[in-house]
Wavefront OBJ file of the C-alpha trace (Angstrom):
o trace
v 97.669 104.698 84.859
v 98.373 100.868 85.009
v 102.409 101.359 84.111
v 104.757 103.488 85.894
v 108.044 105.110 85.278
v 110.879 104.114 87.710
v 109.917 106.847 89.948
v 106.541 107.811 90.448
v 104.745 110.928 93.065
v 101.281 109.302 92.931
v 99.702 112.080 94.877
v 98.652 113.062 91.288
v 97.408 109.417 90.653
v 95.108 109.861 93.808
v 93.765 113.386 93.042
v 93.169 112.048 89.164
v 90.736 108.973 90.746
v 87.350 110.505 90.042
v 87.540 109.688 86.277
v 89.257 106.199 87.109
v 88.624 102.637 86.854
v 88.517 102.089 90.721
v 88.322 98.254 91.141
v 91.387 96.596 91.716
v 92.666 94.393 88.987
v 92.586 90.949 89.553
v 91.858 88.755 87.200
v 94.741 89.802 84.797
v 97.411 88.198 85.026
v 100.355 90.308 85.210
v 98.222 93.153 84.777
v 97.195 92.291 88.369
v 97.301 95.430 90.764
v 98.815 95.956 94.166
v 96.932 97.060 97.537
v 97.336 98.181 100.458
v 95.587 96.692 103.494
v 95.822 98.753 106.863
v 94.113 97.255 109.712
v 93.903 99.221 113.416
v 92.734 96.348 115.548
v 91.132 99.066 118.499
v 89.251 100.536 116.137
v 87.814 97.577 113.993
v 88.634 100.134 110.920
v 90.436 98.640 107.914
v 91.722 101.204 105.026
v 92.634 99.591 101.769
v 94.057 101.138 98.180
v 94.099 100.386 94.890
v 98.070 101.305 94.114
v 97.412 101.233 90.351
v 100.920 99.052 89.975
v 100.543 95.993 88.365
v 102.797 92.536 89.144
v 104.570 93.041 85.810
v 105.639 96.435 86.624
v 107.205 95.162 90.165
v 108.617 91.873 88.334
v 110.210 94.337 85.918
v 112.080 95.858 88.959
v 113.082 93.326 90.565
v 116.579 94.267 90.522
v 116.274 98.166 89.848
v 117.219 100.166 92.741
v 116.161 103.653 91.633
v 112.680 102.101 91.235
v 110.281 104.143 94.036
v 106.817 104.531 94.666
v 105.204 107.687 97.269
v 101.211 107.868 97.427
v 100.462 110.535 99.657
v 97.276 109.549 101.324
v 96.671 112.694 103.050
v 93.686 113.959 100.874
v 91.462 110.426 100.797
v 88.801 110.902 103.202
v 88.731 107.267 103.764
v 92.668 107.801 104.956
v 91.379 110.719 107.056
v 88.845 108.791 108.736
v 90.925 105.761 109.206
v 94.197 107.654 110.800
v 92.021 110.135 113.075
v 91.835 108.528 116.737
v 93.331 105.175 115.486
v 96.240 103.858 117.897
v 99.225 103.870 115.687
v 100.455 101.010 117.619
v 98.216 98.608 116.897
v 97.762 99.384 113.300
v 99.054 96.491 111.183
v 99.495 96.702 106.833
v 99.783 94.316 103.721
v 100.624 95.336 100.629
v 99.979 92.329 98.347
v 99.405 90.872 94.528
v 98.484 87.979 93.110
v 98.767 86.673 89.590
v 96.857 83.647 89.262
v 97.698 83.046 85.547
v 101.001 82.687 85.750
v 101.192 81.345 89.124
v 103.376 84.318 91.125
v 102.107 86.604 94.039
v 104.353 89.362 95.742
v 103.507 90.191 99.517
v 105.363 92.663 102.629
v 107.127 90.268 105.332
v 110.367 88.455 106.062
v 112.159 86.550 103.408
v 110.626 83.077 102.983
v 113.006 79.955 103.818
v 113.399 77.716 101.099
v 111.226 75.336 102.658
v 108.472 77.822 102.515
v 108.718 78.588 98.975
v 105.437 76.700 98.450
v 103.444 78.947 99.988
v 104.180 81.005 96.916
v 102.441 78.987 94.199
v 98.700 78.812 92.796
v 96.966 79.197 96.268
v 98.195 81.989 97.185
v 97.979 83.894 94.128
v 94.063 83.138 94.069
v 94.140 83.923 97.647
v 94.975 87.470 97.368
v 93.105 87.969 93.880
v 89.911 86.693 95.765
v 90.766 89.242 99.125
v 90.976 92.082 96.021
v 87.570 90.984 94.529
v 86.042 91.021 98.074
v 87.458 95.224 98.589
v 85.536 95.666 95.012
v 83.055 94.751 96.703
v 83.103 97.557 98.426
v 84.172 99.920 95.827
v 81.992 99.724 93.497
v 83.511 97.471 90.518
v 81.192 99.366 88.164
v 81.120 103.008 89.689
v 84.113 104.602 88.133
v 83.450 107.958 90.272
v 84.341 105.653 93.649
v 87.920 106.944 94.802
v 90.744 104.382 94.862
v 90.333 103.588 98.597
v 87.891 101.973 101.000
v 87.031 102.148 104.351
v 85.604 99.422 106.054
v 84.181 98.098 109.768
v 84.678 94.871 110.754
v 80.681 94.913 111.849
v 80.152 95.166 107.790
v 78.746 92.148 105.815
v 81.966 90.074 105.921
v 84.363 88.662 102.965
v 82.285 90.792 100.395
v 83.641 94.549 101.583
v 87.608 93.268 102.040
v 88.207 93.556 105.731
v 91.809 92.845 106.616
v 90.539 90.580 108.908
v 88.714 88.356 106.756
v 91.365 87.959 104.888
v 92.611 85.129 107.300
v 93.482 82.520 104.974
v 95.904 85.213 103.382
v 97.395 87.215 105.758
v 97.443 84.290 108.995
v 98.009 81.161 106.993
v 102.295 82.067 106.414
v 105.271 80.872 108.485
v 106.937 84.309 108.975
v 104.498 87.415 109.720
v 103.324 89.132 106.710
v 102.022 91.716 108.147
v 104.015 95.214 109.293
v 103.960 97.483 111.991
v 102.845 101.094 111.192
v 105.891 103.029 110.652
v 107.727 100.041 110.143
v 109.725 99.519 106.553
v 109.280 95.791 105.460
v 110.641 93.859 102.424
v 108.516 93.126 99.440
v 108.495 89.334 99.116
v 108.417 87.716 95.241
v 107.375 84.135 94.950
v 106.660 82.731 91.575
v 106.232 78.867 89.944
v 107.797 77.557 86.904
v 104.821 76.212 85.097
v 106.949 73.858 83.298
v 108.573 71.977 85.860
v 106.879 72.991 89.323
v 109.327 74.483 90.655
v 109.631 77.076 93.177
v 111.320 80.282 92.603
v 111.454 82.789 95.821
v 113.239 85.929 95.625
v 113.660 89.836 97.845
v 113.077 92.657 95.832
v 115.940 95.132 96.294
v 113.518 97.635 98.296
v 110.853 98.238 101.333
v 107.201 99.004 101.691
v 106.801 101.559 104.215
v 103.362 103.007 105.760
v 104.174 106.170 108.340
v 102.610 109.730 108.267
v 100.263 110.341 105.642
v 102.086 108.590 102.990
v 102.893 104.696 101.321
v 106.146 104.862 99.797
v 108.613 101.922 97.979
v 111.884 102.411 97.670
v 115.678 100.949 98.104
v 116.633 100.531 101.337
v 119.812 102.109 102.336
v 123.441 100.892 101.611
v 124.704 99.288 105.105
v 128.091 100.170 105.366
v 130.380 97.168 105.730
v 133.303 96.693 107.935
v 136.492 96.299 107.090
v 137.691 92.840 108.443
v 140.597 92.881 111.329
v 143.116 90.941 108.693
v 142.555 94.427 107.057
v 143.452 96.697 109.773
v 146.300 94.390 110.659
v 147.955 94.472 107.156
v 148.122 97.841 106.857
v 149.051 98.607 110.533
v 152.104 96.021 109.225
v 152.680 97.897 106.411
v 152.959 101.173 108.000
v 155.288 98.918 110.242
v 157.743 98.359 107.068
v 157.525 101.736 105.558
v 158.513 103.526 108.963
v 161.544 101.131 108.932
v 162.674 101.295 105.964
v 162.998 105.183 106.005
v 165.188 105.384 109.098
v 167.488 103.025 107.278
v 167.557 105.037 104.536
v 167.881 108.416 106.871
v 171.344 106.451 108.683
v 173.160 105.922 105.562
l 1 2 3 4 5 6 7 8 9 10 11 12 13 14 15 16 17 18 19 20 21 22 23 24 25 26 27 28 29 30 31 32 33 34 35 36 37 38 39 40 41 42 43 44 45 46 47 48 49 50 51 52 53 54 55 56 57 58 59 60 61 62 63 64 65 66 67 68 69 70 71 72 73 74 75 76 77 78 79 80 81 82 83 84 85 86 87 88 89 90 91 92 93 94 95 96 97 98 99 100 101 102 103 104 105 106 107 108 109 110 111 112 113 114 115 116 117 118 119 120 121 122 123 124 125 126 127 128 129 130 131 132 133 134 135 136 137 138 139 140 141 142 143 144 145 146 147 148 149 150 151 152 153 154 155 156 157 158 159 160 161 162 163 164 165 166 167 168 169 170 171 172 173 174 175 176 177 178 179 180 181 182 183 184 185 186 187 188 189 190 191 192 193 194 195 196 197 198 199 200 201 202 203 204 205 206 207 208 209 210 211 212 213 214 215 216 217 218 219 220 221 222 223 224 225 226 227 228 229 230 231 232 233 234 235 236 237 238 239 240 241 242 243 244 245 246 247 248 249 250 251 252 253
């Protein structure tokens, strides 16, 4: 259950959860998990899920384009209770991983500038590792029958249940806006440090997180077709020019 294919339905995944580990991994390394964090502000109702893929699994496909991911939350309860009367509109999402051991974390939002690149190194990792031991909190690190998903109030005991808005330090604490609109597809953000020299390394992952309907799904996004510059256009308009010429010579001789 920790490594995935290229393409994985993880409906099966969810329905599977009763004989599960259902804490999030966090103190692995690059066995690290991915969650989600859906917040509806109205509603003081946060939904989070364990997506059972790890950092080295999304580091691995970095660059792979046929790489997707579709949960289909529609039979969690938690999901249920989270989506019923919520305003859709207001509804914000994170999906997130950190890897404090080798000093990387991955997160939804707008590709960082360069000078932002820092925000990617040990911090943050332990940031979101700590915001994934505060939803085991919640889950039930050593209940394995607890399903992969929580459902929280913001009235609840806070940072020890994991609600989004808690999470502060993590999600409010970055120069471009982590955080997505529901229904909204968002790059997945990869920020990692070279332990050897320090350095900075900040890269896009060729695909989107996406939370609309029922369902979190990752995949490519789709090609944008490019336009054909006017230099183009007016070399072949010339060309047509020359052709059309030379034949009427031709036809008068």
């Amino acid at each position: 259950m920790k490594h995935f294919a290229k393409t994985m339905i993880a409906a099966a995944l969810l329905a599977g959860a009763g004989s599960a580990n259902a804490s999030i991994q966090n103190n692995g390394g690059g066995d690290n998990e991915a969650y989600l964090s859906a917040y509806d502000i109205t509603t003081g109702k946060t939904f989070t899920l364990d997506t059972g893929v790890t950092y080295n699994t999304l580091v691995a496909n970095v660059s792979n384009a046929a790489f997707s991911l579709n949960f289909d939350l529609s039979a969690l309860s938690n999901w249920t209770n989270f989506i019923t009367g919520a305003t859709t509109s207001a509804i914000k999402y994170v999906v997130a991983v950190g890897n404090g051991i080798d000093f990387g974390a991955a997160i939804t939002g707008a590709p960082l500038a360069t000078s932002a690149a820092l925000l990617f190194g040990y911090d943050t990792a332990n940031a979101i590792q700590g915001h994934a031991i505060d939803i085991n909190g919640k889950i039930g690190v050593i209940n394995p029958a607890a399903n992969l998903s929580t459902l929280v109030l913001d009235g609840e005991s806070g940072n020890t249940v994991g609600q989004h808005g808690e999470a502060s330090s993590v999600w409010g604490g970055w120069i471009q806006d982590p955080q997505a609109s529901y229904g909204q597809a968002v790059g997945f953000q990869l920020g990692q440090m070279d332990q050897n020299t320090g350095d900075n390394i900040a890269t896009t992952f060729a695909g989107q997180w996406k939370l609309a309907g029922n369902s979190l799904t990752f995949a490519a996004p789709p090609v944008a077709s490019v336009p054909l510059p006017a230099a183009v256009w007016m070399f072949g308009a010339g060309l047509m020019g020359v052709l059309r010429l030379n034949r009427r010579k031709s036809m008068s001789v």
